[in-house]
PQR file with spaces between the fields and no chain letter, atoms N, CA, C, O and H, PARSE charges and radii, in Angstrom:
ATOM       1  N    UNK     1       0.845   -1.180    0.000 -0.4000 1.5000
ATOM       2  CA   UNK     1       0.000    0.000    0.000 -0.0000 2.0000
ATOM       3  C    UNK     1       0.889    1.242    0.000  0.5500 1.7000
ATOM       4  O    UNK     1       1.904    1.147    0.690 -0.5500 1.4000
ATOM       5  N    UNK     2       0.711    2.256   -0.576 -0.4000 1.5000
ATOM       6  CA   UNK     2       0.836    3.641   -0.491 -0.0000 2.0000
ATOM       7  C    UNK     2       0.983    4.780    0.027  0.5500 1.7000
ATOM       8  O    UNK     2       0.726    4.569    1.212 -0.5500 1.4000
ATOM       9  H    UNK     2      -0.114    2.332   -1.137  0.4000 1.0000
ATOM      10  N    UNK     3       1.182    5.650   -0.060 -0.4000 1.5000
ATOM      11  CA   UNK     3       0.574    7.120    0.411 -0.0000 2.0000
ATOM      12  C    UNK     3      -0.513    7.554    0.231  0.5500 1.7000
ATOM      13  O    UNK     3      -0.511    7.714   -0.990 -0.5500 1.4000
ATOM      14  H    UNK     3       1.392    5.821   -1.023  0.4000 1.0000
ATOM      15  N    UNK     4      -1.672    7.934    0.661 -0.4000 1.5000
ATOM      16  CA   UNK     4      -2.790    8.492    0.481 -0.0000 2.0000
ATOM      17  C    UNK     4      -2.420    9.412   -0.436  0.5500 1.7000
ATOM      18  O    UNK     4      -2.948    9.186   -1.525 -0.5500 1.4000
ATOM      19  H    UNK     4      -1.674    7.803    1.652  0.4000 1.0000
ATOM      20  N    UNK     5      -1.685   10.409   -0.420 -0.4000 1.5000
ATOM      21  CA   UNK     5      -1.879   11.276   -0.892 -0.0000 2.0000
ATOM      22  C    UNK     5      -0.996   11.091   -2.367  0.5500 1.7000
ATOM      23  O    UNK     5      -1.376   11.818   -3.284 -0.5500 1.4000
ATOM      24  H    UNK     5      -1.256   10.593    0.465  0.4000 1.0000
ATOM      25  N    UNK     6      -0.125   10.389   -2.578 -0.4000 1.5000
ATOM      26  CA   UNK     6       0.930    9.743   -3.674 -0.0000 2.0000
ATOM      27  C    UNK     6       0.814    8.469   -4.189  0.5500 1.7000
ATOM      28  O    UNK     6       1.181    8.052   -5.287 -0.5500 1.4000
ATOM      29  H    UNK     6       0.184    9.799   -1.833  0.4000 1.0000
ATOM      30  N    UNK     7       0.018    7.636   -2.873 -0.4000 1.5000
ATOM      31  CA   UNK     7       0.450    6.232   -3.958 -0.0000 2.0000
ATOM      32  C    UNK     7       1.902    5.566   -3.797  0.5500 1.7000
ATOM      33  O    UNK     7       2.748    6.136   -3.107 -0.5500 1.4000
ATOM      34  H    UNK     7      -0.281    7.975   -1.981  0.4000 1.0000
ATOM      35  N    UNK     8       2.163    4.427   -4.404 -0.4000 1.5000
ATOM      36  CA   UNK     8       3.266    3.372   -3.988 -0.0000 2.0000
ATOM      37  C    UNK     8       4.123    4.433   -4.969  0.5500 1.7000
ATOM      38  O    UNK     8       3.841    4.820   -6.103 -0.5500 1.4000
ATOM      39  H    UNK     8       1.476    3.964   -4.965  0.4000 1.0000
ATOM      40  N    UNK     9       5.524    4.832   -3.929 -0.4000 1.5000
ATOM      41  CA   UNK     9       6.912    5.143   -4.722 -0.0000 2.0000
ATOM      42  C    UNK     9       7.440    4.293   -5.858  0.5500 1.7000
ATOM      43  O    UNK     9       7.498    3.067   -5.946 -0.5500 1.4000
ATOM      44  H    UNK     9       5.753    4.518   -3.008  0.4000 1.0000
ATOM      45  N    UNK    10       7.908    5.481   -6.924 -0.4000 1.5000
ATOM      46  CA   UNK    10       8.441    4.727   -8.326 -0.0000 2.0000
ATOM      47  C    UNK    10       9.776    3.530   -7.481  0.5500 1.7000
ATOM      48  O    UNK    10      10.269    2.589   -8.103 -0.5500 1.4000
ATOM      49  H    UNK    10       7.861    6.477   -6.853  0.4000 1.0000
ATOM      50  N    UNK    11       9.931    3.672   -6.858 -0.4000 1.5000
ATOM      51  CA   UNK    11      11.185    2.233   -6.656 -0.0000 2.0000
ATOM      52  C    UNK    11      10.361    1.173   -6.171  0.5500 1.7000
ATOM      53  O    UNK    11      10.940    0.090   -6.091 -0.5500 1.4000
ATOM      54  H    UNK    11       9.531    4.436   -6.353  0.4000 1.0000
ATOM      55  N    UNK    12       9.148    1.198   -5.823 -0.4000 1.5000
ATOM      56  CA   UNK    12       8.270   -0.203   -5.295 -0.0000 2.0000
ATOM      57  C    UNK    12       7.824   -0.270   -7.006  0.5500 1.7000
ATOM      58  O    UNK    12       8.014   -1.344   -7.577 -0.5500 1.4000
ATOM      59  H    UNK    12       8.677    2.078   -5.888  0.4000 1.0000
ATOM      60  N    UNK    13       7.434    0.496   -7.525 -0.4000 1.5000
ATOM      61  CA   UNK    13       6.649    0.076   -9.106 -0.0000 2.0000
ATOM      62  C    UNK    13       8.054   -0.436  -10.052  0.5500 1.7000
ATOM      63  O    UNK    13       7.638   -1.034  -11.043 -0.5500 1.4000
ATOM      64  H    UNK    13       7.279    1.368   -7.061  0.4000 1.0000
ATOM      65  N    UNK    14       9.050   -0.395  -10.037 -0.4000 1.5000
ATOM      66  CA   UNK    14      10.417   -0.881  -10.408 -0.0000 2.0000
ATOM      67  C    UNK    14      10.461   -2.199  -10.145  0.5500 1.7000
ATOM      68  O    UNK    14      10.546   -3.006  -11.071 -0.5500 1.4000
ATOM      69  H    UNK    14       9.388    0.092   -9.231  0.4000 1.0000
ATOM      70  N    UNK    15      10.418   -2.517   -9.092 -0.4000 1.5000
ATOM      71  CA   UNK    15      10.942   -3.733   -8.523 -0.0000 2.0000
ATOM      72  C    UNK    15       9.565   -5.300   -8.609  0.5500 1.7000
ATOM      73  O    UNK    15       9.757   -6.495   -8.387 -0.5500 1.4000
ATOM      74  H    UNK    15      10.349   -1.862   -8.340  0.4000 1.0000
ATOM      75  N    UNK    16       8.242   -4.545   -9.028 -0.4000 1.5000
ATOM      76  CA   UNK    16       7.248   -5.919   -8.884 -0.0000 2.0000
ATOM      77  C    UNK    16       6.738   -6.054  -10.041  0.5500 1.7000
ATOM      78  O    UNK    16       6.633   -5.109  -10.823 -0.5500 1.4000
ATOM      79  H    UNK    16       8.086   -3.574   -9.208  0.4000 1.0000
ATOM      80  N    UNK    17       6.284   -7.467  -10.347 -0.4000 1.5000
ATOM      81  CA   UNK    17       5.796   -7.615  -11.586 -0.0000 2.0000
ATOM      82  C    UNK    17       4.901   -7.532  -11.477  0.5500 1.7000
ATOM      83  O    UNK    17       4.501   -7.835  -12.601 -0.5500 1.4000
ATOM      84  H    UNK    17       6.369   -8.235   -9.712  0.4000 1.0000
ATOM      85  N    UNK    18       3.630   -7.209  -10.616 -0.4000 1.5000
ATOM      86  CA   UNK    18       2.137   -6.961  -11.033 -0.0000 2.0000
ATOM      87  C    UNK    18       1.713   -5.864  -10.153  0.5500 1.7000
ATOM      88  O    UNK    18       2.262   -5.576   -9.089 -0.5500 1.4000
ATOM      89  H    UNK    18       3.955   -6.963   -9.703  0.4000 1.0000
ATOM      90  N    UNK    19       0.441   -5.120  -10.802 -0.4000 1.5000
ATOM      91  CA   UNK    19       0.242   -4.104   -9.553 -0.0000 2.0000
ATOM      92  C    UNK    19      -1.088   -4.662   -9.201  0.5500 1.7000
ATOM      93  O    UNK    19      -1.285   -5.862   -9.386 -0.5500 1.4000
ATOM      94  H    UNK    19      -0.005   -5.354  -11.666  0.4000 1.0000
ATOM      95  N    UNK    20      -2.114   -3.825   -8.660 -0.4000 1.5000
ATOM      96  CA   UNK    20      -3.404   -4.039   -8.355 -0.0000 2.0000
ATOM      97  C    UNK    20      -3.917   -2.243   -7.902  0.5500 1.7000
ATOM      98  O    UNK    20      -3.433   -1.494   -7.053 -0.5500 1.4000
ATOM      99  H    UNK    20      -1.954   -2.849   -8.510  0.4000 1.0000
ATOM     100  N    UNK    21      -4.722   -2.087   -8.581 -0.4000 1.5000
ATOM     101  CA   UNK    21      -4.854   -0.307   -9.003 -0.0000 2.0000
ATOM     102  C    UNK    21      -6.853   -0.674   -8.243  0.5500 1.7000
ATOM     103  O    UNK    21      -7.641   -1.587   -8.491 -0.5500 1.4000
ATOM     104  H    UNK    21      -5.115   -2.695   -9.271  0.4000 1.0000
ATOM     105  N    UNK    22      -6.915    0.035   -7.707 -0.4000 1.5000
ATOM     106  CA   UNK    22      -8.835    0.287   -7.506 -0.0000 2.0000
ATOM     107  C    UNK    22      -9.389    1.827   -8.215  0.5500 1.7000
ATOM     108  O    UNK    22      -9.098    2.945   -7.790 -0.5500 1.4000
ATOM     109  H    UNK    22      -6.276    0.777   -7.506  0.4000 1.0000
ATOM     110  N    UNK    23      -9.922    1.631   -8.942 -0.4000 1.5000
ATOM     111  CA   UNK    23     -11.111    2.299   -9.710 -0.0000 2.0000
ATOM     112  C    UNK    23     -11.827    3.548   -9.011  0.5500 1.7000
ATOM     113  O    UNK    23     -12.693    3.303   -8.172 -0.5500 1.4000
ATOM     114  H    UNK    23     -10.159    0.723   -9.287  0.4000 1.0000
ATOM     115  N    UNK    24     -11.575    4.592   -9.250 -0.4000 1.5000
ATOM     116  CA   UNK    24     -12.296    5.614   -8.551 -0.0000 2.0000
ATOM     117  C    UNK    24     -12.529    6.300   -9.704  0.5500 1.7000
ATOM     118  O    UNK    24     -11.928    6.013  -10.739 -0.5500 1.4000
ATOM     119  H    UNK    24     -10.871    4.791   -9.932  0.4000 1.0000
ATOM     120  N    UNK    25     -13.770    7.650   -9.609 -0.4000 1.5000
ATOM     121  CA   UNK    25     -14.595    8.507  -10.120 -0.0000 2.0000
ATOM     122  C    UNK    25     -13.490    9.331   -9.984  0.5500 1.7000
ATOM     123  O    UNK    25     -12.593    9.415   -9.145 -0.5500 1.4000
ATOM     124  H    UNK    25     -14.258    7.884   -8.768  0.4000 1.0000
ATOM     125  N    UNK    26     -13.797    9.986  -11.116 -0.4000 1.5000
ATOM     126  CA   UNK    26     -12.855   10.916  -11.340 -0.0000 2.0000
ATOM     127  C    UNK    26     -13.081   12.385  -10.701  0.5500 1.7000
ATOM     128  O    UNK    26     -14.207   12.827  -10.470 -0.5500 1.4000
ATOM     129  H    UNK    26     -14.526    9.918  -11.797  0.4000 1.0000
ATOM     130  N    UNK    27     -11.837   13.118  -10.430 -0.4000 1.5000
ATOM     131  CA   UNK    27     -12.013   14.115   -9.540 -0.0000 2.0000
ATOM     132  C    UNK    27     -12.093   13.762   -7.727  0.5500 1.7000
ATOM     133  O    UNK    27     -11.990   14.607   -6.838 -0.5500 1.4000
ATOM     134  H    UNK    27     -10.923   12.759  -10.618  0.4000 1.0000
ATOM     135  N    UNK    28     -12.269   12.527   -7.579 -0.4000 1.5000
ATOM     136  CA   UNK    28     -11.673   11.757   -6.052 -0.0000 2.0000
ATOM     137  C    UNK    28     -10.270   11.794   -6.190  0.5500 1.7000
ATOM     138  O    UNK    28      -9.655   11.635   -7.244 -0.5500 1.4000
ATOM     139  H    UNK    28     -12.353   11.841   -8.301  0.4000 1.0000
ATOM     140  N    UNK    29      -9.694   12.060   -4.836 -0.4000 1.5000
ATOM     141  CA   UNK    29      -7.744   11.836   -5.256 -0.0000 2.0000
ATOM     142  C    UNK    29      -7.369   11.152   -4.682  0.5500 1.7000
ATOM     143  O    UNK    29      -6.212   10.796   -4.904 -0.5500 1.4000
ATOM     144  H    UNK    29     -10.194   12.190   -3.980  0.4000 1.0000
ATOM     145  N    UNK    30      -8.144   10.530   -3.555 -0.4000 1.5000
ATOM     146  CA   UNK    30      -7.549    9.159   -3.298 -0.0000 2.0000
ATOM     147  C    UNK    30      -8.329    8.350   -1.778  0.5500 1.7000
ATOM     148  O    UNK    30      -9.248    8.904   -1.175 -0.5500 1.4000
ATOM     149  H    UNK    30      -9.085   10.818   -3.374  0.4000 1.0000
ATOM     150  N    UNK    31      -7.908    7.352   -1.470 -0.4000 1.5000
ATOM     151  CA   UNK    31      -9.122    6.443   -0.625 -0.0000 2.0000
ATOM     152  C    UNK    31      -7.827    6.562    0.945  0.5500 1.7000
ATOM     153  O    UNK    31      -6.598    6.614    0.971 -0.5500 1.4000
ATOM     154  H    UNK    31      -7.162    6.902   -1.961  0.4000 1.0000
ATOM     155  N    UNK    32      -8.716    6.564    1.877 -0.4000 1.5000
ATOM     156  CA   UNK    32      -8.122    6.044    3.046 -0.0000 2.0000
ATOM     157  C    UNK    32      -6.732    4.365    3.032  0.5500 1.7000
ATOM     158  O    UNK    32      -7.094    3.451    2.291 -0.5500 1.4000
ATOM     159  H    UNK    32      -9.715    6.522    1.856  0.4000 1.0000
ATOM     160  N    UNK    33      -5.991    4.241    3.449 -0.4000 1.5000
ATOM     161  CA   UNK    33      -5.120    3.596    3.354 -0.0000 2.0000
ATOM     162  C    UNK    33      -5.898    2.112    3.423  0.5500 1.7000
ATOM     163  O    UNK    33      -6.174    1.153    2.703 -0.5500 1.4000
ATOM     164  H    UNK    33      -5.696    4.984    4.051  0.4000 1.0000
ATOM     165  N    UNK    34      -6.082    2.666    4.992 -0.4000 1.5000
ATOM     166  CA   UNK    34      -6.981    1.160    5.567 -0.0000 2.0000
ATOM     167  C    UNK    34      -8.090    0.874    5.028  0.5500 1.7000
ATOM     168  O    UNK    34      -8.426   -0.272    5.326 -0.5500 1.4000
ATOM     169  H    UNK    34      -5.859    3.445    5.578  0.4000 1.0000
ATOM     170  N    UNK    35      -9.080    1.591    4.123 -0.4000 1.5000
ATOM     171  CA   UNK    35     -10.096    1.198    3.212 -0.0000 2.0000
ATOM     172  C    UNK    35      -9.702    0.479    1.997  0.5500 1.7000
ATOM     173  O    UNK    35     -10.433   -0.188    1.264 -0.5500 1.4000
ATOM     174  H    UNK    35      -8.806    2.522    3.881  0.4000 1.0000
ATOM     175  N    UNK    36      -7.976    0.791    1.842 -0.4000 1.5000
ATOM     176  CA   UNK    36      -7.507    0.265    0.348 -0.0000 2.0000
ATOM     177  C    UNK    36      -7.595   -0.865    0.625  0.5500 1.7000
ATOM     178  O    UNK    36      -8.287   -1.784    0.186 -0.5500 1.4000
ATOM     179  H    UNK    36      -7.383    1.333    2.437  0.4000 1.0000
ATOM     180  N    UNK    37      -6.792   -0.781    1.459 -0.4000 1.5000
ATOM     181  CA   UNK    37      -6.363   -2.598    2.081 -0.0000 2.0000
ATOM     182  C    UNK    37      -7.480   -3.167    2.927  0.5500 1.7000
ATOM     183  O    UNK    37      -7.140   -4.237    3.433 -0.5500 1.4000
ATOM     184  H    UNK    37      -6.230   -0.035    1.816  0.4000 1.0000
ATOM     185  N    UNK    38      -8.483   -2.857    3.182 -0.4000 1.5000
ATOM     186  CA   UNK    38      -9.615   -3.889    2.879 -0.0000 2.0000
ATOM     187  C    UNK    38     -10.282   -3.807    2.238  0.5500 1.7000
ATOM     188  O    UNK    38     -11.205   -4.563    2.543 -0.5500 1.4000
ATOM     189  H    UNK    38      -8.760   -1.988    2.771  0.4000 1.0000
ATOM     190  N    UNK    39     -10.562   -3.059    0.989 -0.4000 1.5000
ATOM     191  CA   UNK    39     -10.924   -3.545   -0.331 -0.0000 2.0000
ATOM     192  C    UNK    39     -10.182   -4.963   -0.836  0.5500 1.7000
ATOM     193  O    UNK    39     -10.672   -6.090   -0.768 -0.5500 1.4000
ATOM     194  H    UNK    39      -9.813   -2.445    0.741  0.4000 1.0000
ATOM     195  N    UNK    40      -8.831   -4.583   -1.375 -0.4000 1.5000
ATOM     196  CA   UNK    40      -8.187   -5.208   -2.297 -0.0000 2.0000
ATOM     197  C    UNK    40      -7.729   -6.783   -1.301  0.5500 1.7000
ATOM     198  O    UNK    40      -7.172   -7.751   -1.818 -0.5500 1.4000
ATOM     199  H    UNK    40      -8.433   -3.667   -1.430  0.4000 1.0000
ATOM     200  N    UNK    41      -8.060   -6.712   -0.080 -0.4000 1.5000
ATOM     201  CA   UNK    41      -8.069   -8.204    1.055 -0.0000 2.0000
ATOM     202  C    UNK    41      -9.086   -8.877    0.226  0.5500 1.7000
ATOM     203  O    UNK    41      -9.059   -9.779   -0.611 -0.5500 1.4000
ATOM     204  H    UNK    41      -8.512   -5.926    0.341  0.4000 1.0000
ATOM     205  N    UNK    42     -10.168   -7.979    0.851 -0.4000 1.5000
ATOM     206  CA   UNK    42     -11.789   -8.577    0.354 -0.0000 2.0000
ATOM     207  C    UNK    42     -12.045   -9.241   -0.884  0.5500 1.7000
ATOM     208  O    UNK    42     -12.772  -10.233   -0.923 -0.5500 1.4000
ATOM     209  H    UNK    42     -10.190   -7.246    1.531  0.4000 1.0000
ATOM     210  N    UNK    43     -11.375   -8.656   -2.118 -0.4000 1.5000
ATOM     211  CA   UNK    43     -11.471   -9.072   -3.034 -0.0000 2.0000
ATOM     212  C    UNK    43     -10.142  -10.176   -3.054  0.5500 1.7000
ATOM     213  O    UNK    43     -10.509  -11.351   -3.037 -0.5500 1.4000
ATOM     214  H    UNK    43     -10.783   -7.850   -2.086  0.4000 1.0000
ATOM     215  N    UNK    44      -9.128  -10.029   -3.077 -0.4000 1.5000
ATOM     216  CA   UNK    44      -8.184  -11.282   -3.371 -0.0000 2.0000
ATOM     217  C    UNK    44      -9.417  -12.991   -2.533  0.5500 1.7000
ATOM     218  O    UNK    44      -9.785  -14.040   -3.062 -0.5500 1.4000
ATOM     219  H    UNK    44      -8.830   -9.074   -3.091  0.4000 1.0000
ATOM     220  N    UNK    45      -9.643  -12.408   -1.088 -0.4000 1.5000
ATOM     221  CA   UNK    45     -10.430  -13.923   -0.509 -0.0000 2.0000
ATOM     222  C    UNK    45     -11.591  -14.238   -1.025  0.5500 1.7000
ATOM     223  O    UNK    45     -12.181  -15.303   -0.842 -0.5500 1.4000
ATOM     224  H    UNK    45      -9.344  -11.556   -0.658  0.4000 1.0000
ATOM     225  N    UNK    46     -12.119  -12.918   -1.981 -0.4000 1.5000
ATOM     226  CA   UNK    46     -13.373  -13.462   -2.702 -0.0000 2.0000
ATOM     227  C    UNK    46     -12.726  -14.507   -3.757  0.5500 1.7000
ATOM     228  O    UNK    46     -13.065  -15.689   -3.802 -0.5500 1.4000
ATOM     229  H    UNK    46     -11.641  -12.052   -2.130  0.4000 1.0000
ATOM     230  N    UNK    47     -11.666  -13.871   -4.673 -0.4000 1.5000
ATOM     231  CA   UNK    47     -11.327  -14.621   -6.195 -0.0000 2.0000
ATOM     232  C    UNK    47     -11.161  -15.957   -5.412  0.5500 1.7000
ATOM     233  O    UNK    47     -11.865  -16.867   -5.851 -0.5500 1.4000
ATOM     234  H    UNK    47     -11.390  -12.910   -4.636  0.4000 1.0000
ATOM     235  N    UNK    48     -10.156  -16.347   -4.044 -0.4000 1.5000
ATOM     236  CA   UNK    48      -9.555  -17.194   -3.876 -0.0000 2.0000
ATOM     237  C    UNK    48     -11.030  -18.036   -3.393  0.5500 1.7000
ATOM     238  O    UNK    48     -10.744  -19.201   -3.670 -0.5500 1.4000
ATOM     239  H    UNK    48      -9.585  -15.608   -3.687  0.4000 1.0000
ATOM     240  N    UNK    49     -12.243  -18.046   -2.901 -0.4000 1.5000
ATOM     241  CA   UNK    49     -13.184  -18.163   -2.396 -0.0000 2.0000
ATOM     242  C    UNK    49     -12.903  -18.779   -0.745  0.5500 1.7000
ATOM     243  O    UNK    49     -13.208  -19.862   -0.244 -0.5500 1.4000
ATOM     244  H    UNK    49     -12.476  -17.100   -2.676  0.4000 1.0000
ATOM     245  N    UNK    50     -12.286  -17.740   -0.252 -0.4000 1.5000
ATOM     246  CA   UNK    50     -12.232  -17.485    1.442 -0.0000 2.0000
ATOM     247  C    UNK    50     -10.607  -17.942    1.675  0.5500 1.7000
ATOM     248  O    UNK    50      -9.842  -18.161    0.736 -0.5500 1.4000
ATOM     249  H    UNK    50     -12.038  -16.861   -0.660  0.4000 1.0000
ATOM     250  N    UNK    51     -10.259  -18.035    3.007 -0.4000 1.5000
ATOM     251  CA   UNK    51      -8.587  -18.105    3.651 -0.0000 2.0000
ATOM     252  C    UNK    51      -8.058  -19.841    3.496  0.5500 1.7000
ATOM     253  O    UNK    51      -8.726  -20.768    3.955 -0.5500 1.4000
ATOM     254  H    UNK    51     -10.880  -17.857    3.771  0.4000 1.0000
ATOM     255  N    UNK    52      -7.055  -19.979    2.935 -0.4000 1.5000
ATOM     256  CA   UNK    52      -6.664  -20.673    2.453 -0.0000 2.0000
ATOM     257  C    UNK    52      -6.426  -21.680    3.576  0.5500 1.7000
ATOM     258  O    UNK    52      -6.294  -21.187    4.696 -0.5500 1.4000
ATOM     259  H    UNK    52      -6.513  -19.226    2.561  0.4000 1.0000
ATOM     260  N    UNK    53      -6.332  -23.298    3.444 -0.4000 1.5000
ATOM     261  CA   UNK    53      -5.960  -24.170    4.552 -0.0000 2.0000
ATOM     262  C    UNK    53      -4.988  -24.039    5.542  0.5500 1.7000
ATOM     263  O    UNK    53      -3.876  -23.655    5.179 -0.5500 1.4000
ATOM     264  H    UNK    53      -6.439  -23.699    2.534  0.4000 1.0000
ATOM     265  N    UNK    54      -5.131  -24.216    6.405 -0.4000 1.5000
ATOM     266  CA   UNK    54      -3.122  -24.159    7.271 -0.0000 2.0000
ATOM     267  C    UNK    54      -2.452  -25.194    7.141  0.5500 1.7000
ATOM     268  O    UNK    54      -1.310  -25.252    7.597 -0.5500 1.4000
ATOM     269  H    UNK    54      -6.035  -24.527    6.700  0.4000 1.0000
């Protein structure tokens, strides 16, 4: 996760091969940190369909 106000630094976007970006209306500049990261939780345990075995 990011800066609210910036977003992940160009040396984290350098170094990974995939990102994961969330969709906002334009003219919003950006989401609470902790709302990002339980969005993009929520959705990875949806695709995966819930928390994986131990």
């Amino acid at each position: 996760m990011g800066r609210e106000s910036s977003g992940v630094p160009p040396q984290v976007h350098e170094e990974v091969e995939a990102r994961i970006t969330i969709a906002m209306r334009p003219g919003f500049r950006s989401l609470n940190v902790a709302l990002a990261c339980a969005m993009v939780t929520g959705e990875a345990l949806r695709q995966l369909q819930g928390t994986p075995e131990a």
